[in-house]
C-alpha positions as CSV (number, residue, x, y, z in Angstrom):
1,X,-32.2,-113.3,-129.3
2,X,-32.9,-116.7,-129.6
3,X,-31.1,-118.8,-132.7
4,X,-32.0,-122.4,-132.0
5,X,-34.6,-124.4,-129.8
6,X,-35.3,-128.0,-129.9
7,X,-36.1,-130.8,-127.7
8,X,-33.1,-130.8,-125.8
9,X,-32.0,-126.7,-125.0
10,X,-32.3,-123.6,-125.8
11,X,-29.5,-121.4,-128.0
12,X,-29.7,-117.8,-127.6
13,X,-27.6,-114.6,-127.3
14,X,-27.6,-112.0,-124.8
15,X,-26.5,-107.8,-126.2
16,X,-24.9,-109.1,-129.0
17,X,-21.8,-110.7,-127.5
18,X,-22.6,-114.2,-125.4
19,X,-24.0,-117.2,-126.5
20,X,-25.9,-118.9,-123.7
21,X,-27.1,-122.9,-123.8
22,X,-29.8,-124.0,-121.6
23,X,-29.9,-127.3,-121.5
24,X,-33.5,-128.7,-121.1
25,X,-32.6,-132.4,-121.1
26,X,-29.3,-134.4,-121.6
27,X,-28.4,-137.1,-124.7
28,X,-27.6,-134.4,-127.6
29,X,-24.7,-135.8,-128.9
30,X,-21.6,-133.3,-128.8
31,X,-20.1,-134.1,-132.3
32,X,-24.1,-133.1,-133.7
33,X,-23.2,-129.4,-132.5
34,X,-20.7,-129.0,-135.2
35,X,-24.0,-128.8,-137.5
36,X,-25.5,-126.2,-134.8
37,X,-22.2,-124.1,-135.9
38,X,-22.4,-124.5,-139.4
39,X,-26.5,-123.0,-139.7
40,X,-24.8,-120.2,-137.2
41,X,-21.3,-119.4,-138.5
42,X,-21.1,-116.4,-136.1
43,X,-21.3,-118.2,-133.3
44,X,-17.4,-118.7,-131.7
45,X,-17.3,-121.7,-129.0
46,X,-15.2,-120.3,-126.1
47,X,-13.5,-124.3,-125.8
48,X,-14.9,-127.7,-126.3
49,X,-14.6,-128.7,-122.4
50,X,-17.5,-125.7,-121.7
51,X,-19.6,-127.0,-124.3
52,X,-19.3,-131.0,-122.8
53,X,-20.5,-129.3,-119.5
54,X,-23.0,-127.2,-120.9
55,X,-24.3,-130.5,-122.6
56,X,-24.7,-132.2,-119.4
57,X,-26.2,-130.3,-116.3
58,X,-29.7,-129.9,-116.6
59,X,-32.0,-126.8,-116.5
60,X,-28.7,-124.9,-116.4
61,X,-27.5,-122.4,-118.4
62,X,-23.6,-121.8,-119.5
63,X,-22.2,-119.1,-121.8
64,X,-20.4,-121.3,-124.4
65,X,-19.1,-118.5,-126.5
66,X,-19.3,-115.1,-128.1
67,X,-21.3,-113.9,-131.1
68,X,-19.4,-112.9,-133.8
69,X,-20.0,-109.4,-135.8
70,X,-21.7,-110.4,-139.4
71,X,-18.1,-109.1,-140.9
72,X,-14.6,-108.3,-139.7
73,X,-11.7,-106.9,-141.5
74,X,-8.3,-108.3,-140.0
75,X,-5.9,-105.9,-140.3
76,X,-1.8,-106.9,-140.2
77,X,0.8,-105.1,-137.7
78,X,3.2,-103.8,-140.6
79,X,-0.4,-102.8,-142.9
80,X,1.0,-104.8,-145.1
81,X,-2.4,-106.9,-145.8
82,X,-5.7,-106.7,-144.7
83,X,-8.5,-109.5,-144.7
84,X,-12.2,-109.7,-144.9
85,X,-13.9,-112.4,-142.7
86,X,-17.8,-112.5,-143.7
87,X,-19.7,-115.2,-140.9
88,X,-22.6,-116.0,-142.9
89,X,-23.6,-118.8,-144.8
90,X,-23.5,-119.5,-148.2
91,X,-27.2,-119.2,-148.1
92,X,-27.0,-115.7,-146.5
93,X,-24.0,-114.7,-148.8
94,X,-25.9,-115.6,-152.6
95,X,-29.0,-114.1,-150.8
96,X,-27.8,-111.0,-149.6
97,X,-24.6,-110.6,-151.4
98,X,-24.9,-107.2,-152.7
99,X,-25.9,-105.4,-149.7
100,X,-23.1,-107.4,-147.7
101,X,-20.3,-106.5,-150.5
102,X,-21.4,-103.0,-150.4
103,X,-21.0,-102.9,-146.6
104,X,-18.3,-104.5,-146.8
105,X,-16.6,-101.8,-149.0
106,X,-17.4,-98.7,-146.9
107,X,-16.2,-101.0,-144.0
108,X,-12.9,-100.7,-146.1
109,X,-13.0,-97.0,-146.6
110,X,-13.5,-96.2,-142.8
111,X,-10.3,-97.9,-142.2
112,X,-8.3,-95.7,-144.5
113,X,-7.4,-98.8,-146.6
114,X,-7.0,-97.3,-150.0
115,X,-3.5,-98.7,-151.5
116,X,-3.3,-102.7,-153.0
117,X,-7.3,-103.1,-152.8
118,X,-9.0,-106.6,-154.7
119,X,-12.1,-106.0,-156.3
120,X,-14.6,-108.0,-154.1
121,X,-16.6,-109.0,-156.6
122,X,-14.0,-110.9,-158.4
123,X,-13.1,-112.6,-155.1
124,X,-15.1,-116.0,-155.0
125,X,-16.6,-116.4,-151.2
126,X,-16.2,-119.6,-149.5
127,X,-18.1,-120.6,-146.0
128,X,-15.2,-119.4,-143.1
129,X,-12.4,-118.7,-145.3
130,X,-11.0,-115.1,-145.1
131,X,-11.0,-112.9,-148.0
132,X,-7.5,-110.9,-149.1
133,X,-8.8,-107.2,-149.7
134,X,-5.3,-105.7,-149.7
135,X,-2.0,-106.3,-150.0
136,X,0.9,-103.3,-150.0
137,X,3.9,-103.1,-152.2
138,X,7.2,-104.5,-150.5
139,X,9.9,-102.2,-150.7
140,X,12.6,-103.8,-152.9
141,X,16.3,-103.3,-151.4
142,X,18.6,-101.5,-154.0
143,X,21.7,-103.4,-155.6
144,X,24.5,-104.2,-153.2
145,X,28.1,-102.7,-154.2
146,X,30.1,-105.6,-156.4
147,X,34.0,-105.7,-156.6
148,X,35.7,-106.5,-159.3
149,X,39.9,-107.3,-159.3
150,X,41.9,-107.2,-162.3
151,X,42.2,-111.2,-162.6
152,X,45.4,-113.0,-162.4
153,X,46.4,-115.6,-164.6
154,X,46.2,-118.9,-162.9
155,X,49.7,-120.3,-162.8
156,X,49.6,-123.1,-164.3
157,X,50.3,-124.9,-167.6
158,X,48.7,-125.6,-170.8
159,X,47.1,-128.7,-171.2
160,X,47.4,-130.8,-174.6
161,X,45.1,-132.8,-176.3
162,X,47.2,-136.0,-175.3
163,X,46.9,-135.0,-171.7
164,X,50.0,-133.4,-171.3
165,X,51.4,-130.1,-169.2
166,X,52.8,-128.1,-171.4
167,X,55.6,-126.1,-168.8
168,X,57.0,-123.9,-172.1
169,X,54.9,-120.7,-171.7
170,X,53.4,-119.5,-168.9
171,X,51.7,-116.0,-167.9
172,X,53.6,-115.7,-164.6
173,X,54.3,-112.3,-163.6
174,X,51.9,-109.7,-164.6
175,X,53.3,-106.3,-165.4
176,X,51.3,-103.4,-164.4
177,X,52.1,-99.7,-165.5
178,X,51.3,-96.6,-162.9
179,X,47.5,-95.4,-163.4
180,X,46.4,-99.3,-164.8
181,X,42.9,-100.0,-163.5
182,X,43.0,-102.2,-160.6
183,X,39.9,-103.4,-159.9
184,X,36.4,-101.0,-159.0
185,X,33.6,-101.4,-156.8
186,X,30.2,-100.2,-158.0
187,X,28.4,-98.1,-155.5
188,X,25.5,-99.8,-153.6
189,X,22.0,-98.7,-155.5
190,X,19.1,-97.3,-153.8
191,X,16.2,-99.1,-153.6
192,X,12.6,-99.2,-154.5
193,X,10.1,-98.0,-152.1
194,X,7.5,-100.0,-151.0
195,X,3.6,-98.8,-149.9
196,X,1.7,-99.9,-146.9
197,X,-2.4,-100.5,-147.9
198,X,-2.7,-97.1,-146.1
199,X,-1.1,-95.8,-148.9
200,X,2.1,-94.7,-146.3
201,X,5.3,-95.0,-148.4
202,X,7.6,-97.6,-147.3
203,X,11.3,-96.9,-147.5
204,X,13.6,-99.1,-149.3
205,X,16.8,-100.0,-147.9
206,X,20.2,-99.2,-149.4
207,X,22.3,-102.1,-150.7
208,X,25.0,-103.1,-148.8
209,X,28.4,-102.3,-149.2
210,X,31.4,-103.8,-149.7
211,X,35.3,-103.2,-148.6
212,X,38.0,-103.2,-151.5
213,X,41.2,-104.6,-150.2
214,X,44.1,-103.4,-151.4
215,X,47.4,-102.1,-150.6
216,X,47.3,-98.3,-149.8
217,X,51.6,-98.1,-150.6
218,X,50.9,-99.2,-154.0
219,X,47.6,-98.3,-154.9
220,X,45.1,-95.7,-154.9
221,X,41.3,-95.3,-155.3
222,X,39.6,-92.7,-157.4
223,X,35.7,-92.0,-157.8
224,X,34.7,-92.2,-161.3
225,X,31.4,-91.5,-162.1
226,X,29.3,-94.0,-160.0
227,X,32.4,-96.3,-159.2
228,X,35.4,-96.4,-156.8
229,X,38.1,-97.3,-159.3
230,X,41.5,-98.7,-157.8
231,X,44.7,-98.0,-160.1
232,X,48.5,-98.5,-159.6
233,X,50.6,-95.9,-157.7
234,X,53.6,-96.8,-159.3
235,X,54.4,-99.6,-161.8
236,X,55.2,-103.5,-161.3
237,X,54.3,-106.5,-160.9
238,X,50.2,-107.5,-159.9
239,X,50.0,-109.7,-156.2
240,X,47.3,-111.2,-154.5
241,X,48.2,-111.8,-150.9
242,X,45.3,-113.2,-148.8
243,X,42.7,-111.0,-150.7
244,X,44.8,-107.9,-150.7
245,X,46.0,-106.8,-154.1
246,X,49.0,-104.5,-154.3
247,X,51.4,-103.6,-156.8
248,X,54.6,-104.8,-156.0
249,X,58.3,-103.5,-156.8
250,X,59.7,-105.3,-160.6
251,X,62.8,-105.9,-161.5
252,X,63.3,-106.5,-165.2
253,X,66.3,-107.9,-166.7
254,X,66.1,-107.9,-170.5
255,X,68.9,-110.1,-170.9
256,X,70.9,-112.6,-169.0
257,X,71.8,-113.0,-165.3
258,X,75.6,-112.5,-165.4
259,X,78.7,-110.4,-165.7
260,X,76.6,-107.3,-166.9
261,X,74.3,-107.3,-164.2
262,X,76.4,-109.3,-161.3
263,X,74.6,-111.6,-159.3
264,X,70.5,-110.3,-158.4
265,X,69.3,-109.5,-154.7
266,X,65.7,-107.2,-154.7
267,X,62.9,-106.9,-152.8
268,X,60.4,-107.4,-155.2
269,X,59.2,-110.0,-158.1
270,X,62.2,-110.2,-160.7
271,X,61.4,-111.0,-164.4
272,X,64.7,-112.3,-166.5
273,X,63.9,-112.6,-170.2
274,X,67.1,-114.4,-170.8
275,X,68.6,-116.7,-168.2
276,X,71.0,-117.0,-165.2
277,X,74.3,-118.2,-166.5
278,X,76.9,-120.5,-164.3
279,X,77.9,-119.6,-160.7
280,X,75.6,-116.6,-160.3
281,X,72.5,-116.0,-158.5
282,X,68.9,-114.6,-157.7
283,X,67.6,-113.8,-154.9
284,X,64.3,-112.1,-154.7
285,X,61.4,-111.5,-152.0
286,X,58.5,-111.9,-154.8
287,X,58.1,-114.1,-158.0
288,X,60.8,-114.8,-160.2
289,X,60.3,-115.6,-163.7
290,X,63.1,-116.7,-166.1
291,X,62.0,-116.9,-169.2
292,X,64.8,-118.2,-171.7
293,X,64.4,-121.1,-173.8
294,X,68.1,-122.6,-172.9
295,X,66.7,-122.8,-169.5
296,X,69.3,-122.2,-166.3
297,X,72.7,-124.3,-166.6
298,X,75.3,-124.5,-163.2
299,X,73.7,-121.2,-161.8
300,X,73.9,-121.3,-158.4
301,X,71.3,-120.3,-156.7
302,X,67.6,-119.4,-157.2
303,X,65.3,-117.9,-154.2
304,X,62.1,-116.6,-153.9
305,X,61.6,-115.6,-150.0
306,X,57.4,-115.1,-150.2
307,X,56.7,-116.0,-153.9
308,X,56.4,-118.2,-156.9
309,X,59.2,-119.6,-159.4
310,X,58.8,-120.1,-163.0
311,X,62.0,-121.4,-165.5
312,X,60.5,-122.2,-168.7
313,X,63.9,-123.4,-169.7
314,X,64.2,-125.9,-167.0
315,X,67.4,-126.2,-165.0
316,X,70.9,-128.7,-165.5
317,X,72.0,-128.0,-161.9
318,X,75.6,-129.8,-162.8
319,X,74.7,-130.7,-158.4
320,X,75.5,-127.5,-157.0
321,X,72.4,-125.2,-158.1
322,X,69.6,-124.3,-155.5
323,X,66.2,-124.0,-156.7
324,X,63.3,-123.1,-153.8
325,X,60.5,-121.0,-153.5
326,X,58.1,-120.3,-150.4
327,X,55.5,-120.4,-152.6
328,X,55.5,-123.1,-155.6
329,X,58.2,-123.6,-158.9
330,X,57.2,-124.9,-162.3
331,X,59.6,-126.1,-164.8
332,X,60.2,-127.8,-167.9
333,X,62.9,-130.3,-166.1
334,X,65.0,-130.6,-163.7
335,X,68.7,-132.5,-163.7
336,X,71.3,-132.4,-160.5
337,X,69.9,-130.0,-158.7
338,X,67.7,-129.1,-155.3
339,X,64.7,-128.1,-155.0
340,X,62.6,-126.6,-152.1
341,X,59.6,-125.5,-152.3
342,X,55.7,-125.5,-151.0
343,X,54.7,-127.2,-154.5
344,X,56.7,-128.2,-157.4
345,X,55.6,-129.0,-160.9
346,X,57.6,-130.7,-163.9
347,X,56.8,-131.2,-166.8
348,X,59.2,-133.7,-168.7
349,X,61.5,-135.1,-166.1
350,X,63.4,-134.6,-162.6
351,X,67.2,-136.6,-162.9
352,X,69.1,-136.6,-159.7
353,X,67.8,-134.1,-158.0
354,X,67.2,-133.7,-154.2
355,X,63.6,-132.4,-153.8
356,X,62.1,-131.3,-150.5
357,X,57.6,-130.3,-150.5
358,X,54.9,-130.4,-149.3
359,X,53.8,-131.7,-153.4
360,X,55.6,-133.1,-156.1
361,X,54.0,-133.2,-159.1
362,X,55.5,-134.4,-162.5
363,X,53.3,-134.9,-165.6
364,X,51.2,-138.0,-165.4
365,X,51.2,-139.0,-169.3
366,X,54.6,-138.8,-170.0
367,X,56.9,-137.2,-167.0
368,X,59.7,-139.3,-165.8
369,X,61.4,-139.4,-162.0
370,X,65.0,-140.9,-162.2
371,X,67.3,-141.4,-159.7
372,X,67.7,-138.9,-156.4
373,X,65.4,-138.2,-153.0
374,X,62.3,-136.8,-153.5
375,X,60.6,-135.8,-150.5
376,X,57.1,-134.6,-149.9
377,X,54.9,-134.2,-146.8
378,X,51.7,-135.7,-149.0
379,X,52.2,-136.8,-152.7
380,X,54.4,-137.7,-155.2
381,X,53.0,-138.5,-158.8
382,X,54.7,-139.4,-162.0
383,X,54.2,-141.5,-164.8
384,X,57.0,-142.9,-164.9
385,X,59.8,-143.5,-161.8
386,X,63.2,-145.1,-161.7
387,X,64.5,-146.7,-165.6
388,X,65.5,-150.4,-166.9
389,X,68.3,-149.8,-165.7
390,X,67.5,-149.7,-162.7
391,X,68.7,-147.0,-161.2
392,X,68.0,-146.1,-157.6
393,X,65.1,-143.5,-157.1
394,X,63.6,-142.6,-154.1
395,X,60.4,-141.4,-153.3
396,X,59.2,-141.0,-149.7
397,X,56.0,-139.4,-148.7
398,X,56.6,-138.6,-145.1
399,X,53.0,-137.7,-144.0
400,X,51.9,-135.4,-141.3
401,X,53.5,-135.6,-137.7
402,X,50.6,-134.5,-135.8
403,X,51.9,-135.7,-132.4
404,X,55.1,-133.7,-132.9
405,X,53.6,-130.4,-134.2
406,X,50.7,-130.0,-131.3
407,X,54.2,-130.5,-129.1
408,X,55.9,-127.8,-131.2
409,X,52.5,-125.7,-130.8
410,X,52.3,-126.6,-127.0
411,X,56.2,-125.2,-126.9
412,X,55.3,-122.0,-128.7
413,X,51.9,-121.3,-126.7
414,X,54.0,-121.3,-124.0
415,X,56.8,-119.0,-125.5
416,X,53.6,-116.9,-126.4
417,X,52.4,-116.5,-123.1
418,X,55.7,-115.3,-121.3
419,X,56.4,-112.9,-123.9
420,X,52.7,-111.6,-123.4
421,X,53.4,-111.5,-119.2
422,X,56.5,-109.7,-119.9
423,X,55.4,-107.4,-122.0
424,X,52.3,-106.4,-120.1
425,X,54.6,-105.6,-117.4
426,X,56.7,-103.0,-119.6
427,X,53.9,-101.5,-120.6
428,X,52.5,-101.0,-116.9
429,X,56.3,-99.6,-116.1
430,X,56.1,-97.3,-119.7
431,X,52.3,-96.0,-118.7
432,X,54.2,-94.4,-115.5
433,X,56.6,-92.2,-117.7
434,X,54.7,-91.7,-120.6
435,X,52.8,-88.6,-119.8
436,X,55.7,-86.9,-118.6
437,X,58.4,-87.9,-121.4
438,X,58.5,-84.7,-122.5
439,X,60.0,-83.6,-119.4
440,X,62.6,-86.5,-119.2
441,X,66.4,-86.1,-120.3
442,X,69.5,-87.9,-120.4
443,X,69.5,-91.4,-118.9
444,X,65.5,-91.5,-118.0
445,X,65.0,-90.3,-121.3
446,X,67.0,-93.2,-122.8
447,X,65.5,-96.0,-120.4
448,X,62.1,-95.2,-121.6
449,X,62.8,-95.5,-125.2
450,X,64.7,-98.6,-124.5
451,X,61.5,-99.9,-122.7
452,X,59.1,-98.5,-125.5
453,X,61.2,-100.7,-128.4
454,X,61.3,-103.6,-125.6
455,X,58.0,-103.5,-125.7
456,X,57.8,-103.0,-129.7
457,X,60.0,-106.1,-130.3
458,X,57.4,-107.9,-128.0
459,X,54.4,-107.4,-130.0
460,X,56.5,-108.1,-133.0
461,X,57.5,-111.4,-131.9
462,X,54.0,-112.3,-130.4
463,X,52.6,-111.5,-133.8
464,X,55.0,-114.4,-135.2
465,X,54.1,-116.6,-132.6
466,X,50.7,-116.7,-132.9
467,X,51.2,-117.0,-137.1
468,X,53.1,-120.1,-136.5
469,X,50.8,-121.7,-134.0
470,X,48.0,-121.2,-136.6
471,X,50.2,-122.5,-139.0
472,X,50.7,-125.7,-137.6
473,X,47.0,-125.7,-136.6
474,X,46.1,-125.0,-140.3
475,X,49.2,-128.3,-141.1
476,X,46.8,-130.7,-138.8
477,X,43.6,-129.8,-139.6
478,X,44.2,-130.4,-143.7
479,X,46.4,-133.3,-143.4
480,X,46.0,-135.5,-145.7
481,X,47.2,-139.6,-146.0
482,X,50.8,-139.6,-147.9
483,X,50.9,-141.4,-150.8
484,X,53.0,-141.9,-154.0
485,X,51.4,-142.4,-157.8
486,X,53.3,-143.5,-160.3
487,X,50.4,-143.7,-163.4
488,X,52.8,-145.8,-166.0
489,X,55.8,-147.2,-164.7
490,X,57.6,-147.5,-161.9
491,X,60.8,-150.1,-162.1
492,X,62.8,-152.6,-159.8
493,X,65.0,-150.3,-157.9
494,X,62.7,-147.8,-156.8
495,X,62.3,-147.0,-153.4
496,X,58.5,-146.8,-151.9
497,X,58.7,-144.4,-149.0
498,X,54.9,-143.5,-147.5
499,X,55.4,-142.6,-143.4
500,X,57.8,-144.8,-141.5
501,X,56.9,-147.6,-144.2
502,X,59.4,-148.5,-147.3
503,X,60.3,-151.1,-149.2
504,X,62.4,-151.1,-152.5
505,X,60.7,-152.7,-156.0
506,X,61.7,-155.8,-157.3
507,X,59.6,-155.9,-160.7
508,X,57.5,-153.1,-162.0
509,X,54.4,-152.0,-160.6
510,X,52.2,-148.8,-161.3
511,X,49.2,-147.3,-159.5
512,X,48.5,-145.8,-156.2
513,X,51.1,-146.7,-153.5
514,X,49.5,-146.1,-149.6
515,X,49.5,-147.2,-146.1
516,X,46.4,-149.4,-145.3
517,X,46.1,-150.8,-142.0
518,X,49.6,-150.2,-141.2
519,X,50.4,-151.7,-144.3
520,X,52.2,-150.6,-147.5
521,X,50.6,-151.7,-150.2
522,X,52.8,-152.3,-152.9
């Protein structure tokens, strides 16, 4: 079938499939072709380099490309869409566009496409570009499972209008009664199912699910209705310890720390509505709260092994009390006493105390340092440190060794990796005996169990290992610069600490004090 002829070849296709060019003299310019290809949009080029050479040898004939059929129908992998390509001009399309539509559609019905179809008619056609003829519905994923906690007040204190921390009330221990809810997770949903342009339903995927973390001593779950509801075994106090929450033992004491009750030791948080009077002490593993007003006068000591300390009262420490916390202490003041803990927040004063943290925090409109050491591995901030008397307060932000902990972790690494070699061994010695221990007595019997707790303690003290190396990994990599900010006042007599720098004030100053340079800039 010949589709074009002219002075310089011949165009013509041979059973419907190749387009041949015999060339009958050379000079047709290639970039004129692209008009050849317009008048004959079903004609396909096989590549431009073919159609150069085609252009150029003389009473030869080359197959250029293929002839395209009048319409195609493109349809996706997943079925998901389906197009309509129509090679025809826009001549041939306004001409003969009823005829082509309605060819078009029973194209469409021999392919079984029957779900998602456009109405071609309200498709506008444009010269080459495809036509969309059907398009599925997507599946839609159902609702993923969501956790809720019962939330735990965030320790820390009011803030006034004038700026100030107000340290008298606090929400700091929780009480939970056995059965409270805990927290619930919401099952994952099912989803919607999609359809394919075949009209094949598509399944929907389920929402994903989630893990609630909690403490299986203390707390159970229960399915209720469409939810996983987590309540209290047993009553308490509420603790969050790296995402787990539990219910942990509670100690209530609705009076005072003292002759009735003798000094406190208990594994557990400890709640004191009154307060801990002169020479006694507390001791717990979990928060402590001490709630009277009078605050804590002389006690001597106050401990929290893994948690939080809260005395709304504040504490006169007389010198001999002992205030620390693993976790952080807020009170109202502090006078003669020492403190250790993680973080420590005042809110009206600290007076001759010895303070050892990683943060010392005392309220920066109106909170007063005086006298003593305090000590902290980053900052100290105040508004106000040292008096006009000029007393001698010191404040020394030590900063972060990091030469001397990757030694300590280089020490315990290597600790770690005898006790792993040693153990290994015991438990290649154990594996020997184990299958037959039922049928050892006496002394074998006894070796083996020694071997098997050996071999216990081992893992045990690996475990501790390895928390301490990440520890100190965790200390480097969130170092911070020390520094010391006093917001008001800070008076002759002070002592500027920050690293292995110091000097002592000679007239007031205020503002951030920090080591720039190797130099303290005060």
């Amino acid at each position: 079938m010949l589709l074009q002829e002219n002075d310089y070849f011949d165009l013509y296709v041979v059973d419907e499939v190749n387009v041949f060019l015999r060339l009958k003299k050379g000079g047709f310019p290639i970039k004129s072709f692209d008009r050849i290809i317009q008048q004959h949009p079903r004609i396909k080029i096989q590549s431009f380099p073919i159609l150069k050479k085609a252009l150029t040898e003389v009473e030869k004939e080359h197959v250029i490309g293929t002839y395209l059929p009048l319409m195609e129908i493109e349809v996706q992998s997943d079925r998901m869409k389906a197009q309509l390509f129509l090679n025809v001009t826009m001549e041939e399309f306004e001409s003969k566009r009823e005829e082509l539509l309605r060819q078009a559609e029973e194209k469409i019905d021999d392919l079984g496409i029957r779900f998602g179809r456009v109405s071609l008619n309200s498709v506008p056609f444009i010269p080459g570009a495809p036509i969309t003829i059907a398009i599925g519905k997507e599946p839609v994923q159902g609702a993923d499972a969501k956790i809720t906690y019962l939330d735990r007040p965030e320790r820390k204190p009011v803030i006034r209008e004038d700026g100030s921390a107000d340290y008298y009330e606090m929400n700091f221990v929780t009480h939970i009664h056995q059965g409270d809810w805990l927290g619930e997770k919401i099952l994952p949903q099912e989803g919607s199912p999609g359809t394919d342009i075949l009209g094949n339903e598509i399944p929907a995927p389920r929402g994903s699910d989630a893990r609630l973390e909690y403490d299986n001593k203390s707390v159970f779950e229960v399915e209720e209705g469409n939810k996983i509801v987590l309540r209290a075994s047993h009553s308490g106090a509420l603790e969050f310890q790296h995402g787990i929450i539990s219910v942990g033992a509670q100690l209530v004491i609705n009076g005072d720390v003292g002759p009735e009750t003798g000094s406190i030791t208990f594994d557990g948080a400890v709640r004191i509505l009154g307060t801990v009077l002169a020479g006694y002490s507390v001791n717990a593993t979990g928060d402590i709260s001490i709630e009277g007003k009078e605050g804590v006068t002389n006690s001597k000591e106050i401990c929290s092994s893994e948690g939080d300390l809260y005395i709304k009262g504040g504490v006169f420490g007389g010198g001999m009390s002992v205030i620390e916390a693993k976790g952080d202490i807020f009170l109202k003041h502090a006078n003669n006493c020492k403190i250790f803990a993680s973080n420590v927040h005042v809110g009206l004063y600290m007076l001759g105390c010895e303070v050892v943290a990683e943060r010392v925090h005392v309220d920066m409109n109106r909170g007063k340092i005086i006298g003593g050491h305090i000590e902290a591995m980053y900052t100290i901030g105040c508004a106000y440190a040292g008096n006009q008397h000029e007393r001698t307060t010191h404040l020394h932000a030590r900063g972060v060794d990091k030469d001397l902990i990757y030694k300590e972790i280089q020490h315990l690494a290597q600790e770690l990796k005898e006790i792993q070699a040693t153990t290994r061994k015991l438990e290649e010695h154990s594996g020997k005996f184990e299958a037959m221990a039922d049928q050892l007595a006496g002394q074998q019997a006894d070796a083996l169990e020694k071997v098997q707790q050996s071999i216990e303690s081992g893992h045990e003290k690996m475990l501790e290992l390895d928390k301490e190396i990440q520890l100190g990994m965790r200390k480097i990599r969130n170092a911070i610069p020390p520094k010391i900010e006093v917001s008001k006042e800070a008076y002759p007599g002070v002592v500027i600490h920050i690293g292995t720098k110091s000097t002592t004030l000679t007239k007031t100053a205020k503002g951030v004090f920090e080591v720039f340079d190797n130099v303290l800039n005060v």
